[in-house]
N, C-alpha and C positions, 0 to 999 in steps of 0.2 A: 362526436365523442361519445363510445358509448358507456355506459354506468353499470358497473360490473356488480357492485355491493356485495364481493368476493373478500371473504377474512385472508388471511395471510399471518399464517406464525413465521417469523425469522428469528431462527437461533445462531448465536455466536459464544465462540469457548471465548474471543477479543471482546474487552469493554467497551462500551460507547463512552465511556468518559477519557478515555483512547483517542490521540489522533486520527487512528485508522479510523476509528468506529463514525468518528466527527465528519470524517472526509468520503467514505467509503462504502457507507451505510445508509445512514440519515439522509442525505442528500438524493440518494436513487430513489429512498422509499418514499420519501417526499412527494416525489415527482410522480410517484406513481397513482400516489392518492387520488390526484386529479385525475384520475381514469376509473374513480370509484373503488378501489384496493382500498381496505380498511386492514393496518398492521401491529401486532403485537409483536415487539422485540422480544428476545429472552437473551440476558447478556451473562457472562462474566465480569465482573469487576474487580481490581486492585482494590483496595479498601483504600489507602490514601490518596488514589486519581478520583475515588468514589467522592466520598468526604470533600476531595476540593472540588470536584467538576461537576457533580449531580443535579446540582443549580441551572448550569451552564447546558449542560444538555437537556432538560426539563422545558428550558425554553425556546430550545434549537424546534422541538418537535411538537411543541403549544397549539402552533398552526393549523396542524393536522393531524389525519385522522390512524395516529399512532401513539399507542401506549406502550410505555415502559417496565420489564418488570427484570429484578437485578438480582442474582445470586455473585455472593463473595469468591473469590478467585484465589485458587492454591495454588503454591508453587515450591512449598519447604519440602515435601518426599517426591523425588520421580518417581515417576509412576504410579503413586499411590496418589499423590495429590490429585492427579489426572483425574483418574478413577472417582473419586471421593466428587469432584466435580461432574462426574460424567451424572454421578445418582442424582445428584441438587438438580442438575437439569432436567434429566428426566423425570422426574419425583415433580417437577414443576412443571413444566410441559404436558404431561398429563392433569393436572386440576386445571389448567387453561385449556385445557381441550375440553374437559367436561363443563366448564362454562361456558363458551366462545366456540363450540362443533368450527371447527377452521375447513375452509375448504383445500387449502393447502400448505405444505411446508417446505420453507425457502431456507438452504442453510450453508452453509460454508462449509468445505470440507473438515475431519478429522472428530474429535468425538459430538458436534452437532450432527454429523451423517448419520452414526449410529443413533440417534436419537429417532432421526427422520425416519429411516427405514422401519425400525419399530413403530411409528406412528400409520405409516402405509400399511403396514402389516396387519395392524389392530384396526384400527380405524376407516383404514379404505382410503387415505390424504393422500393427494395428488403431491408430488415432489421433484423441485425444481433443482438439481446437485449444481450448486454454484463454486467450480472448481476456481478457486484463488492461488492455485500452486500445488504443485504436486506433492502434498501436504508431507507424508510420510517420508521420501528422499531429501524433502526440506530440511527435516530435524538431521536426519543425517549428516548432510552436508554443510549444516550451518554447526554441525559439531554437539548436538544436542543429546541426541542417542550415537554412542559409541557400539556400533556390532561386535565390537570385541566380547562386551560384555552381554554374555546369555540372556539376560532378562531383556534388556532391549532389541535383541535380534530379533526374540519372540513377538515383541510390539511389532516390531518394524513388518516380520512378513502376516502378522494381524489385520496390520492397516493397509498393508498392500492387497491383501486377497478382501481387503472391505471396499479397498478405491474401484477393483474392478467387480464388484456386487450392486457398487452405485450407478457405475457406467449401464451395468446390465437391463437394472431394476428403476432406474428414474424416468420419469414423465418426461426430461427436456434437461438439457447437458449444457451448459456454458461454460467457456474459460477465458482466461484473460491475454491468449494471444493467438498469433496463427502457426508460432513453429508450438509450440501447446499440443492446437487442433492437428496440424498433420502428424506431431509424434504419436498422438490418440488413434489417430486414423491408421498406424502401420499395426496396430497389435491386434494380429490373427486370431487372439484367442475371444475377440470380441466378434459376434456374428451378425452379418447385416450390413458390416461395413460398406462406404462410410456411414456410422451412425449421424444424425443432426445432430451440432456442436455449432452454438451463435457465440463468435468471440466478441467479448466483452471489454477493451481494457478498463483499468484504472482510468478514472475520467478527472480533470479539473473542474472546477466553477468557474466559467470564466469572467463572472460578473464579478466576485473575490479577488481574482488572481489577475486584475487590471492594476496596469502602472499610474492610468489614465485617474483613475478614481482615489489614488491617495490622497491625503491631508495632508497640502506641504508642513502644517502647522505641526501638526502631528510627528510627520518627520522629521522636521528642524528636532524635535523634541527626542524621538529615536536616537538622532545621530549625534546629539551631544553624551546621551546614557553611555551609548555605542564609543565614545571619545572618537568618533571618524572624524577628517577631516575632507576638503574638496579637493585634495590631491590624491586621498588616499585609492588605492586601485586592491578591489577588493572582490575576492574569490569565494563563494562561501558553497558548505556543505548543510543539507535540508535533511536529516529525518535523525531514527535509530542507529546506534552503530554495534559493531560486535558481529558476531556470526557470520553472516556472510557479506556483511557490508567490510570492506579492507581496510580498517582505520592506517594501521601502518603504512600497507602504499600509500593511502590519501596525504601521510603527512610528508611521509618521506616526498612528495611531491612538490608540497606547498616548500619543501625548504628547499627544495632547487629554483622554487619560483621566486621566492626572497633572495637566492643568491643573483638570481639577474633581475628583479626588479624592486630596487631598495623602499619605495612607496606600497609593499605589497602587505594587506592585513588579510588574516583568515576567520571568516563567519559560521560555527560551527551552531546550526539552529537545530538544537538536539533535549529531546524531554527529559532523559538522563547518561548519566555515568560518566558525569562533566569530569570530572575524577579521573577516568578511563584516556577521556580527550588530552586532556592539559600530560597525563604521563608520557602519551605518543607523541607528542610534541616536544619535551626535555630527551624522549629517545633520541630523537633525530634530530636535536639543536635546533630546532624554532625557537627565537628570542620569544618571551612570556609579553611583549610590548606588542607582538606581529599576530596574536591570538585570541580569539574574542568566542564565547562560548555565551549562549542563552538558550533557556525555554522560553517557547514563548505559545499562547493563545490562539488558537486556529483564525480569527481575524488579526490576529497580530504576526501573521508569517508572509503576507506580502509587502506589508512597510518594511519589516527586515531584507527580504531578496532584491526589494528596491534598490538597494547598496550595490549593489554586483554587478562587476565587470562579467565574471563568468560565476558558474556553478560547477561544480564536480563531484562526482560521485561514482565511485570503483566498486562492482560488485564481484564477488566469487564466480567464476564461468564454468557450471556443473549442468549435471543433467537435469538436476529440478530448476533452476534459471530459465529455464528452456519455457517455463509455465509462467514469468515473471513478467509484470508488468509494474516498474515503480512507479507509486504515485507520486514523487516527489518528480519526476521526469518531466509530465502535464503539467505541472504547477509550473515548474520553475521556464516551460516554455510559452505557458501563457503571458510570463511576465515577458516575452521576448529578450529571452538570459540564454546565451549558449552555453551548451553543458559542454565538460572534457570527462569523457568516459570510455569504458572499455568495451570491447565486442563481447558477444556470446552469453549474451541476458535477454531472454524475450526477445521482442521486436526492435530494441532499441537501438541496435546499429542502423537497422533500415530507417527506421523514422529520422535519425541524426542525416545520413547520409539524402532523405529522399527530400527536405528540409532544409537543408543546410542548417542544420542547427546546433555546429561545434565542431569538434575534435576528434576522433577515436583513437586507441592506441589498443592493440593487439596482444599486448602485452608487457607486463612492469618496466621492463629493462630502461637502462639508464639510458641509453640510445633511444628507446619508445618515447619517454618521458623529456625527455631533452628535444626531440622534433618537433614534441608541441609545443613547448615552451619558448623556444625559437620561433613559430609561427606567433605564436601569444604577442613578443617582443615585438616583432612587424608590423606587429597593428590588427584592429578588429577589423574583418570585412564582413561581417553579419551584420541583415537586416533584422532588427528589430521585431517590426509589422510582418516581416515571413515568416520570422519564427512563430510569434505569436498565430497567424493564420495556419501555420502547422498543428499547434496544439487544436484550434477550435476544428480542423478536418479532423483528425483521428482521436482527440482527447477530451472532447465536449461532454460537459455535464448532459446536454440535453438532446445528443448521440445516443448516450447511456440507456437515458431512460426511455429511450423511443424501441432501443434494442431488447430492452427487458419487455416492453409492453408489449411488442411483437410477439415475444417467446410465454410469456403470460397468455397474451390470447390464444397459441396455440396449443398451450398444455387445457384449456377448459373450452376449446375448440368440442 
């Protein structure tokens, strides 16, 4: 193993006190330390996920050989808050650069790009463009930036003609799936095609995401908070909702699933906008007894999934989808949970389909929804241990970081 004693700045506009940041982040850079990578985050933060979580992740990262450093997270003016954040970062990423000479920067699409690219500029830093989603159609399509409105059109064809400046101008290009990689690979206006692109997905822990390693004690304890019972047949939903995730279909679902299976409770394990939840649910007549909403603690998200019959989760099927890989997907298949989901998101029909690891439905209609609910009634015939083995092929924490290592050694090749 060889010892690199290489800096690494990672900037992110997402908090680490963020499930993402917890799941998504920390854990790859982790991993990578052991290859001698010495890392300095530079985050975003909510001030009240800061406040409560700072603790929480301070000792996530104790280990190793990763420091923290946190600017406050706007979000009252579009656009401006942006903006107003974009300076804090870079205003700080440069005095960490005049201390810590980094050898390179590792960043996430959207305003950590523009950070990077001015760092390579000035500085000579190698840069690693870690596409998470085709950032800029994201906001679009998850309804974020409206093109109607002038000022955001101008954003939008901003970060589009920055996304392909990064493709142009980076050291080494990752993303997080393969229909990603070949949409990257048709755009002519990019030369040299195809460019190197190492897909990446979202990965689980899957020492975490073991059914095997719960505390039944623990659980007794879960499931009485939870008011579940040993009848109870329970379907649950794992992350953020809003924008592109379809709370509406998801519920309108669950109440065709309570109308054919009377023992049926809904698991909605979501960090906010419980509020949001429980209204979609009085939309479409889910009895308030059939409904169960929590946050909860990134070790406290597998005692919860342990409950579950199945999982589901309906995303928007657009053309930045096409870049997605959910991490709730890996999670909830390490627990050997089959999911009921839709096609036309990443990779995830393939891995459903190549797995056996649930349901698909093509689309909302009552017909789509009712064939699976019908199959649901019939009984489970998923394995467990295959699903689970599905996840550790394609969704390994320690896949991950073997892929980033690879792509690290050859950007200081």
């Amino acid at each position: 193993m060889a010892i690199t004693n290489k800096k690494i700045l990672f900037i992110s506009h997402d908090g680490m006190t963020d499930p993402l940041g917890q799941s998504q982040v920390i854990p790859y850079l982790a991993g990578l330390t052991k290859f001698g990578y010495a890392f300095t985050i530079l985050s975003c933060d909510k001030r009240g996920q800061y406040a409560a979580n700072k603790d929480y992740v301070k000792a996530l990262i104790a280990p190793y050989l990763i420091e923290w450093v946190s600017v406050p997270y706007h979000k009252n003016i579009p656009v401006l808050s942006a903006v107003y954040d974009f300076y804090q970062l870079k205003k700080t990423a440069k005095k960490l650069q005049e201390t810590n000479h980094f050898d390179m920067v590792h960043t996430r699409p959207g305003i950590p790009t523009l950070i990077a690219l001015y760092l390579k500029k000035k500085y000579n830093l190698r840069f690693l463009n870690d596409i998470r989603g085709f950032w800029a159609d994201e906001r679009v399509d998850g309804g974020i930036w409206d093109l109607r409105n002038p000022v955001f059109k101008l954003v939008y064809k901003f970060f589009k003609k920055h996304e392909h400046e990064c493709l142009l101008r980076a050291d080494y290009t990752t993303c997080l799936t393969y229909a990603a990689r070949k949409e990257i690979h048709t755009r002519k206006n990019i030369p040299n095609q195809p460019i190197p692109i190492e897909v990446i997905p979202c990965s689980a822990d899957m020492n975490l995401f073991d059914i095997n390693k719960i505390d039944p004690n623990l659980k007794k304890i879960f499931k009485a908070d939870l008011n579940l019972h040993d009848d109870d047949f329970v379907i649950t939903y794992l992350g953020s909702i809003g924008g592109w995730y379809l709370t509406d279909e998801m519920m309108r679902f669950c109440k065709k699933v309570a109308n054919k299976i009377p023992n049926a409770k809904f698991l909605f394990i979501s960090p906010h906008s419980h509020g949001e939840i429980a209204a979609a649910a009085i939309k479409w007549g889910l009895a308030a007894e059939k409904l169960i909403v929590r946050q909860a603690k990134r070790h406290e998200v597998p005692i919860l999934l342990s409950f579950s019959s199945y999982a589901v989760f309906f995303i928007k099927a657009c053309y930045s989808k096409l870049s997605s890989s959910p991490t709730k997907h890996g999670e909830i298949m390490a627990m050997g949970i089959p999911v009921i989901t839709n096609t036309g998101v990443g990779d995830v029909a393939e891995i459903v389909t190549k797995y056996n690891g649930g349901y698909l439905v093509n689309d909302f209609s009552d017909r789509s929804l009712n064939d699976v609910i019908e199959k649901i009634v019939a009984g489970n015939t998923f394995s467990k241990s295959i699903i689970r083995k599905g996840a550790k092929d394609f969704y390994s924490l320690e896949t991950a970081v073997d892929r980033y290592r690879k792509v690290y050694s050859k950007i200081f090749a």
